[in-house]
TIPA-352177 format. One record per residue (C-alpha): y negated, z, x negated; residue number from 1. Coordinates in Angstrom, 1 decimal. Layout:
BEGIN
     py     pz     px seq
      Y      Z      X NUM
...
This chain:
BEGIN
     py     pz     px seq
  -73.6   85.5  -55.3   1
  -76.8   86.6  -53.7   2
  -74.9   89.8  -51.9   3
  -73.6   90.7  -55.0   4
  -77.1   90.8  -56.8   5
  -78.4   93.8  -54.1   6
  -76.0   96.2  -54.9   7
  -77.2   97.2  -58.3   8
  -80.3   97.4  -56.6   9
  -79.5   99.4  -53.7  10
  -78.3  102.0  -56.4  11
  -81.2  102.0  -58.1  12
  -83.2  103.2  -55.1  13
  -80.0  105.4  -54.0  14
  -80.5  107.0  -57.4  15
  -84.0  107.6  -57.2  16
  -83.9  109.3  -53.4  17
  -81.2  111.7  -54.6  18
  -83.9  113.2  -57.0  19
  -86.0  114.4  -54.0  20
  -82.9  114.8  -51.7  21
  -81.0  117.2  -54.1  22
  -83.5  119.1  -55.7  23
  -83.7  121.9  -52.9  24
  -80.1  122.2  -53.5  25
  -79.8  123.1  -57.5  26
  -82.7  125.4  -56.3  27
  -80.8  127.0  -53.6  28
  -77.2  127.2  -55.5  29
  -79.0  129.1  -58.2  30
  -80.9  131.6  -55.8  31
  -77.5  131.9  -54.1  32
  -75.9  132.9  -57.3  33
  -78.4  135.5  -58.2  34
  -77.9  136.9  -54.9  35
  -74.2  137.4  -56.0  36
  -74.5  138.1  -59.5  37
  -76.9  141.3  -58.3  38
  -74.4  142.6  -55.2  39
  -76.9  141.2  -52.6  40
  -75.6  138.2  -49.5  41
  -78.6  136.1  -50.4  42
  -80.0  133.2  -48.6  43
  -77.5  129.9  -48.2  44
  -77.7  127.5  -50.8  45
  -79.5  125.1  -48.6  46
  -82.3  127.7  -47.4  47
  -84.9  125.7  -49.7  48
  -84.3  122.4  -46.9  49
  -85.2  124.9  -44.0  50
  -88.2  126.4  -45.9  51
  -90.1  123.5  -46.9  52
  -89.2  122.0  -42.9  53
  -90.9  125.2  -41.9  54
  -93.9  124.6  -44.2  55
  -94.4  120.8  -43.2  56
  -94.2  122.2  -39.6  57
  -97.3  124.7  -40.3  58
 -100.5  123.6  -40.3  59
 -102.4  122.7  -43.2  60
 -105.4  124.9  -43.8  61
 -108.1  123.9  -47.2  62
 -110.4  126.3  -48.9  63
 -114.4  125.5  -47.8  64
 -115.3  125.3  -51.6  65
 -112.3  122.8  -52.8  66
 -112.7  118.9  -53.4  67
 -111.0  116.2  -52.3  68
 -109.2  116.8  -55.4  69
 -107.4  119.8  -54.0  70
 -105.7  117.4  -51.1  71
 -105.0  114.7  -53.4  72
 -103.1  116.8  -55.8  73
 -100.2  117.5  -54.1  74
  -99.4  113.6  -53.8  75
  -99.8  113.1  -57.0  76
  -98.4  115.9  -58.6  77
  -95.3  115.1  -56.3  78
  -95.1  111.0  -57.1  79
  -95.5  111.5  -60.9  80
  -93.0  114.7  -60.6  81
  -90.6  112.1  -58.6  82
  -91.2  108.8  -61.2  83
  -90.7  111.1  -64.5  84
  -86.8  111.9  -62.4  85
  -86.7  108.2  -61.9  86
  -86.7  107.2  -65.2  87
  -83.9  109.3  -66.2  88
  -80.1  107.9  -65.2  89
  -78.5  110.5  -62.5  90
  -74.6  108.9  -62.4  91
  -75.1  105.4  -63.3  92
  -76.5  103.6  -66.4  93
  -75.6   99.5  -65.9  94
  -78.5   99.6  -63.2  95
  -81.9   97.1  -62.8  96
  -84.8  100.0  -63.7  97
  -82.7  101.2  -67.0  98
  -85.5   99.1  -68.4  99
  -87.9  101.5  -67.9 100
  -86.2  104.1  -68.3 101
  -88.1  105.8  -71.4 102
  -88.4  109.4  -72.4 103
  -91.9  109.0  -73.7 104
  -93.2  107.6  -70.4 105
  -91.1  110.6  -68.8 106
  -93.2  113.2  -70.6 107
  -96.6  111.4  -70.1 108
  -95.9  111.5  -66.3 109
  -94.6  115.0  -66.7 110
  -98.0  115.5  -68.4 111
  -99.6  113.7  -65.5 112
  -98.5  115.8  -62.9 113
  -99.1  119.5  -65.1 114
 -102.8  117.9  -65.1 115
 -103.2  117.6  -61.6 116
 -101.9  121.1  -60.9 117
 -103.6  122.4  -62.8 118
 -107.4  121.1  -61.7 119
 -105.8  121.6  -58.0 120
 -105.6  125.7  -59.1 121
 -109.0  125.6  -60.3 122
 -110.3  123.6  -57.9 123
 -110.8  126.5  -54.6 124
 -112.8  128.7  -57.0 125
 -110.6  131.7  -57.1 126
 -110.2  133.5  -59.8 127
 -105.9  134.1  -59.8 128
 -106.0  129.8  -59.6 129
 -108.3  129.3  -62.9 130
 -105.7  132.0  -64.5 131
 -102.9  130.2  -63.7 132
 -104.2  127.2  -64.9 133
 -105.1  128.3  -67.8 134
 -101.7  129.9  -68.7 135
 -100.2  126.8  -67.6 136
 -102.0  124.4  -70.1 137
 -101.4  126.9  -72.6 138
  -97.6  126.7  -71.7 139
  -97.7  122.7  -71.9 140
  -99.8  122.8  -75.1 141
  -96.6  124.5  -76.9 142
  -94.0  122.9  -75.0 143
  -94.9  119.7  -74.9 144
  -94.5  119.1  -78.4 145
  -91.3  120.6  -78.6 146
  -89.8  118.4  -76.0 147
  -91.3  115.3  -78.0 148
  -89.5  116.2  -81.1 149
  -86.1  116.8  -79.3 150
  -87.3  113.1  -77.8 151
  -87.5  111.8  -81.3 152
  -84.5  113.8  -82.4 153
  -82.7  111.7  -80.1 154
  -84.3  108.1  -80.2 155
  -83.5  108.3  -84.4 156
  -79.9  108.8  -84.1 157
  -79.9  106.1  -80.5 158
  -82.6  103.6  -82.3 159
  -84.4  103.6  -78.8 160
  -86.4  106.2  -76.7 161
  -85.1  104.5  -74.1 162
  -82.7  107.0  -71.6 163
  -80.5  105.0  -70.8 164
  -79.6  103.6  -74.2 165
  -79.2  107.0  -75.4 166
  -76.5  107.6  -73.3 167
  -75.0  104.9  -73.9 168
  -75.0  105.2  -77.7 169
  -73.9  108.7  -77.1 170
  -71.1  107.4  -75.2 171
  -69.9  104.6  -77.4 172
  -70.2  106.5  -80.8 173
  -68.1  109.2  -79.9 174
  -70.7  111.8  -79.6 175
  -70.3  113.5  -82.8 176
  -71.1  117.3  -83.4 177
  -74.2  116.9  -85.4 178
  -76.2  119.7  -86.1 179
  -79.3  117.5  -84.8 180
  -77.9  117.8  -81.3 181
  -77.4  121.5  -81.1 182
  -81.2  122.2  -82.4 183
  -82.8  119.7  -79.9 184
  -80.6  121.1  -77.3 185
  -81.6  124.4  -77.8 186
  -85.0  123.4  -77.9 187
  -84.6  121.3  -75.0 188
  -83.1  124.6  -73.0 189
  -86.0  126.9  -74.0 190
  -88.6  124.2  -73.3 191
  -87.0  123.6  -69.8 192
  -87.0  127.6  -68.6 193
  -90.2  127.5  -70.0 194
  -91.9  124.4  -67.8 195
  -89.7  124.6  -64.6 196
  -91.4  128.3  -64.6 197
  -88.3  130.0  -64.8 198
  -87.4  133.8  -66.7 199
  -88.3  135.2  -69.5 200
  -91.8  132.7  -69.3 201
  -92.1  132.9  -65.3 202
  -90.7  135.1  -62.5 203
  -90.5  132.4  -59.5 204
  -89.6  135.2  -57.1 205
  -92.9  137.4  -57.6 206
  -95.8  137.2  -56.1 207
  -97.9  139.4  -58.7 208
 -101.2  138.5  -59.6 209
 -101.3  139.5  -63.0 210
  -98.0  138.3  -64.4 211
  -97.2  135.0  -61.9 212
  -98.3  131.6  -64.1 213
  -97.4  128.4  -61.1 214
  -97.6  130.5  -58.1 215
 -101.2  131.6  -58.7 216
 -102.1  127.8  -58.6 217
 -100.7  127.3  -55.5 218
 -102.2  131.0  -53.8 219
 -104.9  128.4  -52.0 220
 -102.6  126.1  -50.4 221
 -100.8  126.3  -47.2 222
  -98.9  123.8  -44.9 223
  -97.8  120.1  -45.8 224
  -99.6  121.0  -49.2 225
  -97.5  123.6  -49.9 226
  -94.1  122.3  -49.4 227
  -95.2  119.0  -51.4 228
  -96.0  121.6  -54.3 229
  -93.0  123.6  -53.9 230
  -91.0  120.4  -53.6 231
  -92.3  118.9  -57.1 232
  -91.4  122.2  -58.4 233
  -88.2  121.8  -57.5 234
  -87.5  118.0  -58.4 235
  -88.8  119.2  -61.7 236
  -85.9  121.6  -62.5 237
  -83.4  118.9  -61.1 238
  -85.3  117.0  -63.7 239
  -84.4  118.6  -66.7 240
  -81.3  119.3  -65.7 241
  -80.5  116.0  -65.5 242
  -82.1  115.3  -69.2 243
  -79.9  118.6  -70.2 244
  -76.6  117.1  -68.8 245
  -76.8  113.5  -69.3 246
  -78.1  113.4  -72.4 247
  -76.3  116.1  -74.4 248
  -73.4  116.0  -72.1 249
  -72.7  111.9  -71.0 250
  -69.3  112.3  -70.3 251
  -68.4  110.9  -66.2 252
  -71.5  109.0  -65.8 253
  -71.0  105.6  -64.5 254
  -70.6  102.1  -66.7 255
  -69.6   99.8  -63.9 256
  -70.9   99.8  -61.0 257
  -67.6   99.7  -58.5 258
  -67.1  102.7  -55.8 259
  -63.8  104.3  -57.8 260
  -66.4  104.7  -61.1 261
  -69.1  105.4  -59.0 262
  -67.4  108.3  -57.0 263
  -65.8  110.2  -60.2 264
  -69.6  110.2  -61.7 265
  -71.0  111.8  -58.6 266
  -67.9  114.3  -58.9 267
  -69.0  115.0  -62.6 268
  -72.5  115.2  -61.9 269
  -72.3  117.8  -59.2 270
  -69.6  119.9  -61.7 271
  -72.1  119.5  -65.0 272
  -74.8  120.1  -62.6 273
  -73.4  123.3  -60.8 274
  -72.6  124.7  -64.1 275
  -75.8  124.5  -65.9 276
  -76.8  126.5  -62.3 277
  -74.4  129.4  -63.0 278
  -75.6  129.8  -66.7 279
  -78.8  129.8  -65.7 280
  -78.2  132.0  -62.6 281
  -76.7  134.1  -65.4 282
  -79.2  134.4  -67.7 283
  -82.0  135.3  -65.3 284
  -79.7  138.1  -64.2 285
  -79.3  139.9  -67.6 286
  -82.8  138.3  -69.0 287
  -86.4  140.4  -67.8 288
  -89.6  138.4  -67.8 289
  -91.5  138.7  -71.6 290
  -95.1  139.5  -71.6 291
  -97.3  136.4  -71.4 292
  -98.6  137.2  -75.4 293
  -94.9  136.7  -76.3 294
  -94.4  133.1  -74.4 295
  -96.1  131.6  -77.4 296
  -93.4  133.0  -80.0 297
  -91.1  131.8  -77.1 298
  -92.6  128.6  -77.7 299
  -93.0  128.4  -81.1 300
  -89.2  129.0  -81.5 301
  -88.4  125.9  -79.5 302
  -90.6  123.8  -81.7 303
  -88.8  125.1  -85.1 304
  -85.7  123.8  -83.0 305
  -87.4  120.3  -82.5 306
  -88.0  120.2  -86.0 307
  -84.7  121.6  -87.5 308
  -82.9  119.1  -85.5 309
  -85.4  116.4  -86.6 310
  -85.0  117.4  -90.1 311
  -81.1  117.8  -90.3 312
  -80.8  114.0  -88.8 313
  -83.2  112.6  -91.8 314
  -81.2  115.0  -94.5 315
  -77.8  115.2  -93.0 316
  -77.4  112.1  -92.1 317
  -80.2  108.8  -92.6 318
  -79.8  110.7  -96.1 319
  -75.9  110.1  -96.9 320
């Protein structure tokens, strides 16, 4: 009896290493894509493992004016990054910490990390880190309560902000075509390009001053730091696309825990996973970055989203 107790619980921790573990890899698949899409080789899709091994390898140099604050960040900023993933099922729901497993506590830890990079760009003194900051909490002002009302959208229809019994209600009921789903969904997408820094709101691949928002926080930091940053980053975009895909789109993740379920789940998670990468790949190819004054209309439309997908559950359907 006792052996077969540990297995759910050796999943559980299986699934919340292959946040960190496969993070550099979405990254890297939709860099190599790009590549591709514009006529250029590009970098391998696993070129995001070798850079942030070359970064741990470097040596980690700190600003004469920054805190302890500024080498404390990155730990946080990483651990809250990698417990918001862990709350979110990746291809199995029947497992010990589906518990915990809340949407709420996913956005406060979301919330918790934004903080901490934030004060981490202020915290050298240079003036490109305060204005990333600030455009950062000025992103997370607008987006964070559009991703709360595609939160509620969801918990209404479920009865439960709990992840995992969202999914499971999505799987049992059918999953309808409600026009709830396709507004928080769409809200959902434009809030996620907008936090994981991605185009029209951020260009990840430029390095200008004037127009970068999360790379200026990070101007300041070199070595270990760095590649911790860089890492949260990434295991942030894994993030949501695990909320995009296994949320909206439940179908192959795992009820029962034996290997024959469990390896079609991992098969359908890598397909759902590798084709949100092409459409995103995609629409960074044919989308250019907005100016920063129209990332609030940007914004503003994924909260009208939130709300239209709020308001079509209580009209469409707690109203019939």
């Amino acid at each position: 009896m006792d052996h077969l107790l540990i297995a759910p619980w050796l999943l559980a921790l299986l699934q919340a290493l292959l946040y960190p573990l496969l993070a550099p890899l979405l990254l890297g698949w939709v860099r190599w894509l790009k590549a591709r899409l514009q006529n250029r080789r590009g970098a391998p899709p696993w070129q995001p493992y070798r850079d942030l091994a070359r970064l741990f390898a470097k040596e980690t140099r700190v600003p004469h004016t920054a805190s302890p604050l500024f080498r404390v960040a990155p730990y946080v900023v990483l651990v809250a990054t990698w417990l918001a993933a862990a709350s979110v099922p990746l291809f199995a729901l029947d497992l010990p910490t589906a518990r915990i497993a809340d949407l709420i506590v996913m956005v406060g830890l979301l919330g918790l990390a934004r903080v901490f990079l934030a004060l981490a760009g202020m915290d050298a003194g240079t003036i490109f880190g305060g204005m990333g900051a600030s455009r950062e909490m000025t992103i997370s002002a607008l987006a964070e309560p559009a991703l709360l009302m595609v939160v509620f959208t969801l918990a209404m229809t479920a009865h439960s902000t709990n992840a995992t019994s969202v999914i499971a209600h999505h799987l049992h009921d059918d999953f309808l075509l409600r026009p709830s789903y396709l507004f928080a969904l769409g809200a959902l997408l434009l809030v996620a390009l907008a936090e994981c820094g991605r185009l029209p709101v951020d260009n990840p691949a430029t390095h200008l001053e004037l127009t970068m928002v999360h790379e200026a926080m990070l101007l300041e930091y070199s070595g270990r730091h760095l590649a911790l940053m860089e890492w949260a980053a990434q295991l942030k975009l894994l993030l949501y696309g695990a909320v995009i895909v296994n949320l909206f789109l439940p179908w192959g993740i795992a009820e029962r825990l034996d290997a024959e379920t469990l390896g079609m789940a991992a098969g359908a998670l890598a397909l759902k996973l590798g084709a949100l990468g092409v459409l995103l790949a995609l629409a960074e190819t044919v989308v250019a970055k907005m100016r920063l004054f129209r990332v609030p209309v940007f914004l503003n439309l994924a909260l009208l989203f939130g709300l239209l997908g709020l308001l079509s559950h209580v009209i469409l359907e707690v109203g019939v």
